[in-house]
C-alpha positions in Angstrom: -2.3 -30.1 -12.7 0.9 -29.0 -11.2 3.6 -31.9 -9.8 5.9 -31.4 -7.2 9.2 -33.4 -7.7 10.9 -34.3 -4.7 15.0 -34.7 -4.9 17.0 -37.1 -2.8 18.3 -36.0 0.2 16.7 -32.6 0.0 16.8 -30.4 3.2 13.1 -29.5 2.8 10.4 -31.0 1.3 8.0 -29.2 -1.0 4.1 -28.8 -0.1 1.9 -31.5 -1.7 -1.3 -30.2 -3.2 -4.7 -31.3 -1.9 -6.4 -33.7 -4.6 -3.0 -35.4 -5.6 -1.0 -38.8 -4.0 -0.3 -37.9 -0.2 2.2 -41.1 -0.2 5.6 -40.0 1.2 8.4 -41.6 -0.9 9.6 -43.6 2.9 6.6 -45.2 2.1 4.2 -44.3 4.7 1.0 -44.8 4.3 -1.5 -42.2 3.3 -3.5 -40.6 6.0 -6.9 -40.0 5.8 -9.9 -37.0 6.4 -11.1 -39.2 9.3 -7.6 -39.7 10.8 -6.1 -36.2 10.6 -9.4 -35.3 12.5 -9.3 -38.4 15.4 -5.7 -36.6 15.8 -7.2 -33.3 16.3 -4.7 -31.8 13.6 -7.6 -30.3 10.9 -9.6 -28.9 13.8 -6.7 -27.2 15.7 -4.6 -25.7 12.3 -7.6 -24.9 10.5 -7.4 -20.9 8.9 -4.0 -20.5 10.9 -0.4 -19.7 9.7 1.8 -23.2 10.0 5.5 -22.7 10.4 8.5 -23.6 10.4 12.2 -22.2 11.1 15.7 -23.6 10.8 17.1 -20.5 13.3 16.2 -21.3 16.9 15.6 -17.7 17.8 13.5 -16.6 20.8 12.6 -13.0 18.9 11.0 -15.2 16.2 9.6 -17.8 17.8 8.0 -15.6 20.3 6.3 -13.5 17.8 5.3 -16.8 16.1 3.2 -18.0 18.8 1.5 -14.5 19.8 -0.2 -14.7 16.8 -1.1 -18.2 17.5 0.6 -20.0 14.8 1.3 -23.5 14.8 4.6 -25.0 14.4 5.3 -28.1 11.8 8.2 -29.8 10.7 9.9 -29.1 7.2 8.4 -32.2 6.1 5.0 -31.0 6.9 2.8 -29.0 5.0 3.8 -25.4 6.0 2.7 -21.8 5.2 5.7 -19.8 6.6 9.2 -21.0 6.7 11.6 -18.4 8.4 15.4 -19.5 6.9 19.0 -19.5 6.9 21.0 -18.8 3.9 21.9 -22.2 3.3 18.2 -23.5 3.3 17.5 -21.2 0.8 20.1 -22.6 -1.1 18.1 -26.0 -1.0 14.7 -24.9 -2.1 15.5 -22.3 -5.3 18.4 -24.8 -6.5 17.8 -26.7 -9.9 18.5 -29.9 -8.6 15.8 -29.7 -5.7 13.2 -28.7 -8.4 10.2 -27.9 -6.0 7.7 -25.9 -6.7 5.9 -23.3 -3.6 2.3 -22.8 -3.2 0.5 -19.9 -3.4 0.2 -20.0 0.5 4.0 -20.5 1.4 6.4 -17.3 1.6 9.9 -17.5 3.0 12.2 -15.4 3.9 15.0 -15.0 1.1 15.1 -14.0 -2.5 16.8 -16.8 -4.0 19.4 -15.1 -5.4 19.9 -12.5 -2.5 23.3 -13.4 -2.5 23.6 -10.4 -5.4 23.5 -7.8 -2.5 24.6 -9.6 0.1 27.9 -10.7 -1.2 30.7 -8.3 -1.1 32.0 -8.5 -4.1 28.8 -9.0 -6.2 27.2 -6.1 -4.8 29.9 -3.6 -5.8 29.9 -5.7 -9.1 26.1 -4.4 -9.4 26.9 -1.2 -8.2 29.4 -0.5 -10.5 27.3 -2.0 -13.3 24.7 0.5 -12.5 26.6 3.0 -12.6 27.8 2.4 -16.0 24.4 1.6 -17.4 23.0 5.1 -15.8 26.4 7.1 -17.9 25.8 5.2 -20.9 21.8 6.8 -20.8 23.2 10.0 -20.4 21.5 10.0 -16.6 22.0 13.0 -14.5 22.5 10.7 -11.2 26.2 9.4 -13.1 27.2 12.7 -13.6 30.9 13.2 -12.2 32.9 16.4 -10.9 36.7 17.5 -12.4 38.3 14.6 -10.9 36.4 12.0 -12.4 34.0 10.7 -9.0 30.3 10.7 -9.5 29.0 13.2 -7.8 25.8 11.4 -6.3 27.0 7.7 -6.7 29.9 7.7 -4.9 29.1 5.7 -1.9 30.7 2.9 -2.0 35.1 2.9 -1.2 37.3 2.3 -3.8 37.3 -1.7 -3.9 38.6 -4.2 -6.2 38.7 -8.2 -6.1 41.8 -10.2 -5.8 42.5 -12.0 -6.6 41.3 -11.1 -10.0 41.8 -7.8 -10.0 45.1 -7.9 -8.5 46.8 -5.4 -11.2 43.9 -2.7 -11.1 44.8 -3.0 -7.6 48.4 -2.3 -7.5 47.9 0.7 -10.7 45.6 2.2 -7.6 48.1 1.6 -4.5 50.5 3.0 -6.1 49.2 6.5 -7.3 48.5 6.8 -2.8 51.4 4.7 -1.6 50.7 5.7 2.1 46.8 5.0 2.0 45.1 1.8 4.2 43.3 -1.0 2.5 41.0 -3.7 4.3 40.7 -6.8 3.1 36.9 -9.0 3.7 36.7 -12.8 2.6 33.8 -12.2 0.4 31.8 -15.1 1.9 32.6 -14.4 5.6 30.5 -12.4 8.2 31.5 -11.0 11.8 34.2 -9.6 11.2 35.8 -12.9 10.2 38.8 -13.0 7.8 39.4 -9.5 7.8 42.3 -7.2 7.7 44.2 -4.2 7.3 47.8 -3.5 5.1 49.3 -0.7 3.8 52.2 -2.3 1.8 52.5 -4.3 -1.4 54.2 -6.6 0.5 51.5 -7.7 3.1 49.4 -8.7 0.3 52.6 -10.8 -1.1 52.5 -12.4 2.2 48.6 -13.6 2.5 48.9 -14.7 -1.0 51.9 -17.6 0.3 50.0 -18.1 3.5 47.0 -18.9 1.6 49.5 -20.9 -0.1 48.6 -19.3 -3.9 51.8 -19.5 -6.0 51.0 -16.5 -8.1 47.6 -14.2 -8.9 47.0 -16.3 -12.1 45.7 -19.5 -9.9 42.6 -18.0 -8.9 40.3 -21.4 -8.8 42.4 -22.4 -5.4 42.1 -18.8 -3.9 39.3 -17.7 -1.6 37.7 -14.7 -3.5 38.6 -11.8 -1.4 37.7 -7.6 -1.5 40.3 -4.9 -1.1 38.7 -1.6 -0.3 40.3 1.6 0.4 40.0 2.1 3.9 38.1 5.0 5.6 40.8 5.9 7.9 38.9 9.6 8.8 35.4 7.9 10.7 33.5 9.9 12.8 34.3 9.6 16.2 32.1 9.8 19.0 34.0 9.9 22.7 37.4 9.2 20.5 35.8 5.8 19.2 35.0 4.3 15.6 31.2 3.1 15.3 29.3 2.1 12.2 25.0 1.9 12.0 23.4 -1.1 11.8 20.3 -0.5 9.6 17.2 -3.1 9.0 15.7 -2.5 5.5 12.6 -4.6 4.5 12.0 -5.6 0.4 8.6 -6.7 -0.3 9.4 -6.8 -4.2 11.8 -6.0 -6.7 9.4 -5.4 -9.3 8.2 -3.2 -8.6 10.7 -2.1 -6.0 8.7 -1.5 -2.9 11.7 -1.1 0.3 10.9 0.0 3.9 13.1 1.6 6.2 13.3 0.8 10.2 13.8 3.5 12.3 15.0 1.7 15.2 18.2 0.9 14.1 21.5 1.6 16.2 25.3 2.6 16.0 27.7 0.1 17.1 30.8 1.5 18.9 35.1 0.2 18.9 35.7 -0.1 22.6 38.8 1.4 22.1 39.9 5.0 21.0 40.2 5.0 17.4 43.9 6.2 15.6 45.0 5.8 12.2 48.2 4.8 13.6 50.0 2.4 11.2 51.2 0.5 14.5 47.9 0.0 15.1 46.7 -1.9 12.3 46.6 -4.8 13.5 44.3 -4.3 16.5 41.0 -5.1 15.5 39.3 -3.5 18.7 40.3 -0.1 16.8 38.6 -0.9 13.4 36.1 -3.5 13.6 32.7 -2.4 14.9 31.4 -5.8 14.7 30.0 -7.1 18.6 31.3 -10.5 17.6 34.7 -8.9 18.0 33.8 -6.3 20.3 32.5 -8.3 23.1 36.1 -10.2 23.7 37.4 -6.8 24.3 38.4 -5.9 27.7 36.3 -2.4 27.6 33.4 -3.9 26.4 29.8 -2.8 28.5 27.5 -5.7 28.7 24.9 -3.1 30.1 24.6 -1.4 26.8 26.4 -3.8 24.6 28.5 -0.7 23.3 25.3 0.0 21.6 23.0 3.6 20.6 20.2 4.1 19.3 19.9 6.1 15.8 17.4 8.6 17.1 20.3 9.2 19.9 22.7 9.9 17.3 20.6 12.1 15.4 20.3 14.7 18.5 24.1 14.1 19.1 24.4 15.4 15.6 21.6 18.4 15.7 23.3 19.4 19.0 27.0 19.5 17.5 26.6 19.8 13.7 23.4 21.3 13.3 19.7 20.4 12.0 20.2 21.2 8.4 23.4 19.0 7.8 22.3 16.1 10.0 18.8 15.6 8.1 21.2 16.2 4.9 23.2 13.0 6.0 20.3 11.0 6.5 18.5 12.1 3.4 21.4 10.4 2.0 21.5 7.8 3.9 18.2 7.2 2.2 19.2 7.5 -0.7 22.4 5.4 -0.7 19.6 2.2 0.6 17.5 2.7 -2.6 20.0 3.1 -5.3 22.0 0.1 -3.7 18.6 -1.8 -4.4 18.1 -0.6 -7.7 21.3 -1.5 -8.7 20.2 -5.1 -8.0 17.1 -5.2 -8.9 17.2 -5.8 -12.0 19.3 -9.4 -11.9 17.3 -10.4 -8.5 15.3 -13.0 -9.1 11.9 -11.4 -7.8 10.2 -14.6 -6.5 6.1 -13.9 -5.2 6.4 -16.0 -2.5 9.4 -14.2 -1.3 10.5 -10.6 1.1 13.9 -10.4 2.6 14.7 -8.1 5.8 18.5 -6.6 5.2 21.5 -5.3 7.5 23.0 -2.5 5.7 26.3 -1.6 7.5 26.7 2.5 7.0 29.9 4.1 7.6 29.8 7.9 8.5 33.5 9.5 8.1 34.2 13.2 9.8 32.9 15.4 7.1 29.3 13.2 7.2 29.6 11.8 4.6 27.8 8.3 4.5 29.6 5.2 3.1 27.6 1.9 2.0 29.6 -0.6 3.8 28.3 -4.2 3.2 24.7 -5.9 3.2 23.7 -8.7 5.3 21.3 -11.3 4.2 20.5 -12.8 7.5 21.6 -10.0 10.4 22.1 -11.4 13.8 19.0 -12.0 15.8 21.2 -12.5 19.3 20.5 -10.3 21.6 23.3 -8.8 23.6 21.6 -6.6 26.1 17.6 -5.8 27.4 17.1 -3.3 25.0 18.6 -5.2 21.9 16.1 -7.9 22.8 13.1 -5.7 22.6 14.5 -4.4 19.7 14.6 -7.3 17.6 11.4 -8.7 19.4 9.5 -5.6 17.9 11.9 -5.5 14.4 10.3 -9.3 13.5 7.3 -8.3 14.8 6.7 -5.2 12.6 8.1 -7.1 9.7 5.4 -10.3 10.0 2.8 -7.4 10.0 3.6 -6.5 6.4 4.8 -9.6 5.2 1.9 -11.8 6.6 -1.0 -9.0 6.6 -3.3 -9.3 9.2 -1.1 -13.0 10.4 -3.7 -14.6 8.0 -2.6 -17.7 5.8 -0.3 -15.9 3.1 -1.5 -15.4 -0.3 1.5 -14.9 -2.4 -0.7 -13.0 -4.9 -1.7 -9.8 -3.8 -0.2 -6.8 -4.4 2.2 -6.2 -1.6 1.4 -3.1 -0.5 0.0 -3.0 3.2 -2.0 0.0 4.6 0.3 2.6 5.7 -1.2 2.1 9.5 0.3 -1.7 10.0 3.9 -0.2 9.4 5.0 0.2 12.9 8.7 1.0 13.1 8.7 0.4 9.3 8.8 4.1 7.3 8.4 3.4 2.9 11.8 4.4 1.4 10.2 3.6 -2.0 7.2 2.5 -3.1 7.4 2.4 -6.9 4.3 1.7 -9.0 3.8 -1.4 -11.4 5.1 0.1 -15.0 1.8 -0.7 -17.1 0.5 2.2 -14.3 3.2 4.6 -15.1 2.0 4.3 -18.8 -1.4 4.1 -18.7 -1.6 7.1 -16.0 0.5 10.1 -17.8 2.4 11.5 -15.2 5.0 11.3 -13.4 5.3 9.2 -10.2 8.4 8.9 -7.9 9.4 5.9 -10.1 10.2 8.0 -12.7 11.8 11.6 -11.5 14.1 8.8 -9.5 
């Protein structure tokens, strides 16, 4: 018999199996069969999906109650708990020690964090890359000047202040180049900026009131990336894509693609203009800046859809190089995950639904820009409502099959006609039925 330990002051408290002591630890009395029922709750919950959420979203508690879900509190005994980063944090630390049931799934890997950082997930990336050379793989295989010819998708970035001196080595052999700067534990937009001297950096390091580069212990940790100062434009304007990827499991890696992603346009024309660095409207794509500009469209939220940009591309650039770009694309979203995959923590009762940030520069060429753990579930305009309404919706369908009580157990891999929006980027066998079968499977040509 399994026994849940409950922590003090824990932000959520762990299911209690059926058959062991009910008593809360405030004392309350146990309650029985016959009282549960005089209160209606065993007759109204029975067979149905109980759950909770820390993120007062209309997109997810909408799709929550189609299905005809009931909502509990954290302290109840729930089968679906929809969270924020930080209550993740709670349930998968050490100190908390609880233990899920086969029926509970939430929303986070507990140690997503490895993709969703800044800084750990070019960590990963790079680490990848290494491992891949050092097995003599074909994908780390690099051209005259020393770039990898198809893992080269993430800008040049270091981390300060650690890697200060690799840093300056690298500024200095391009002394006119950009560099942005992201907090590595910041989102929208927040924290960041652009230099192109030494001496700006000199500068945030006394405002941030670091002595020298040695302290680091004081320091926010920080990534300096070379900046991609030749975006595509569209109408004279910078945009990024904003692309939802679902992970059922990490082992075996099983991702899904949403095709109903969008691009998310600068509301004002874009120039690489050193007087300009400081104007974020130029650079940052994020709507959290955006929508304070003065341009900004709260019709379309300076929003488009992918499928839009796609026949702006066929149109201008052609078919062949458009499906090229998002063939890799594609492929930049699977070897990111690979890359992690390996140190993720691949918990059963866990999927995680991803923003991956895509930069496109002017000779299409994709960039991986950053990963978000928990991308925004505002909606800005009409059509970014539905979108999100439908994005949850189509990811409940594979994550909860059939909106059934969950069953952490089974194989995670829905029929193909439940996927909605949701196309398989990669669906990779279990090993033992690599080996047992004989041949090869996209697992292992990838």
């Amino acid at each position: 018999m399994c026994v849940d330990v409950q922590a003090p002051n824990a932000g959520v408290r762990p299911r209690l199996r059926q058959g062991e002591d009910q008593r809360r630890e405030s004392g309350r009395p146990r309650r029985t069969w016959l009282s549960l029922w005089l209160h209606g709750s065993l007759w109204r919950m029975a067979g149905r999906v109980k759950w909770v959420t820390d993120i007062e979203k209309s997109v997810l508690i909408n799709n929550f109650e189609k299905r005809g879900w009931v909502q509990v509190s954290e302290n109840e005994d729930w089968n679906f708990y929809w969270m924020s980063v930080q209550t993740i944090r709670n349930v998968f630390s050490v100190e908390t020690g609880y233990r899920l049931a086969d029926d509970q799934i939430v929303n986070h890997f507990p140690n997503h964090y490895e993709l969703t950082r800044k800084d750990l997930m070019v960590k990963n990336i790079k680490r990848y890359r290494k491992e891949l050379e050092k097995e003599g793989s074909p994908l780390a295989e690099k051209d005259d000047n020393g770039k990898y010819l198809y893992l080269d998708f993430v800008p040049v970035t270091y981390m300060l202040p650690a890697d200060y001196s690799l840093f300056v080595e690298e500024f200095r052999k391009s002394p006119s180049s950009t560099w942005i700067m992201k907090p590595c534990g910041k989102a929208q937009g927040r924290g960041i900026f652009l230099i192109n001297k030494l001496s700006q950096i000199k500068k945030w390091s006394r405002d941030s009131k670091t002595s020298s580069f040695v302290s680091q212990s004081t320091k926010e940790a920080y990534v300096i990336s070379l900046y991609i100062n030749n975006p595509l434009l569209i109408g004279g304007r910078k945009f990024d894509l904003r692309l939802y990827v679902l992970v059922s499991t990490y082992r075996p890696l099983r991702c899904y693609m949403y095709k109903l992603g969008f691009c998310r346009f600068c509301t004002v024309r874009y120039t690489p203009s050193t007087s300009e660095l400081d104007n974020m409207f130029v650079h940052l794509t994020n709507v959290a800046i955006q929508k304070h500009g003065e341009d900004y469209n709260h019709i379309h939220g300076g929003k488009w859809t992918v499928s839009n940009l796609r026949l702006y591309l066929e149109s201008t650039r052609g078919r062949e190089v458009t499906s090229k770009l998002f063939d890799e694309i594609h492929w930049i979203i699977v070897q990111s995950l690979k890359a992690v995959a390996p140190v993720m923590n691949n918990d059963k009762h866990c999927f995680e639904c991803y923003g991956y940030d895509i930069i496109i520069d002017d000779k299409l060429k994709p960039w991986l820009i950053e990963v978000n753990a928990s991308p925004s579930l505002t909606s800005s305009t009409a059509n970014d409502r539905i979108l999100k309404y439908n994005l949850i919706n189509d990811t409940l369908n594979i994550a909860v099959p059939n909106g059934e009580v969950p069953d952490c157990k089974w194989n995670k891999s829905p029929p193909r006609e439940v996927l909605g929006n949701y196309e398989i980027l990669l669906e990779s066998p279990p090993r033992r039925s690599v080996r047992s079968c004989g041949f090869l499977t996209q697992e292992s040509v990838q």
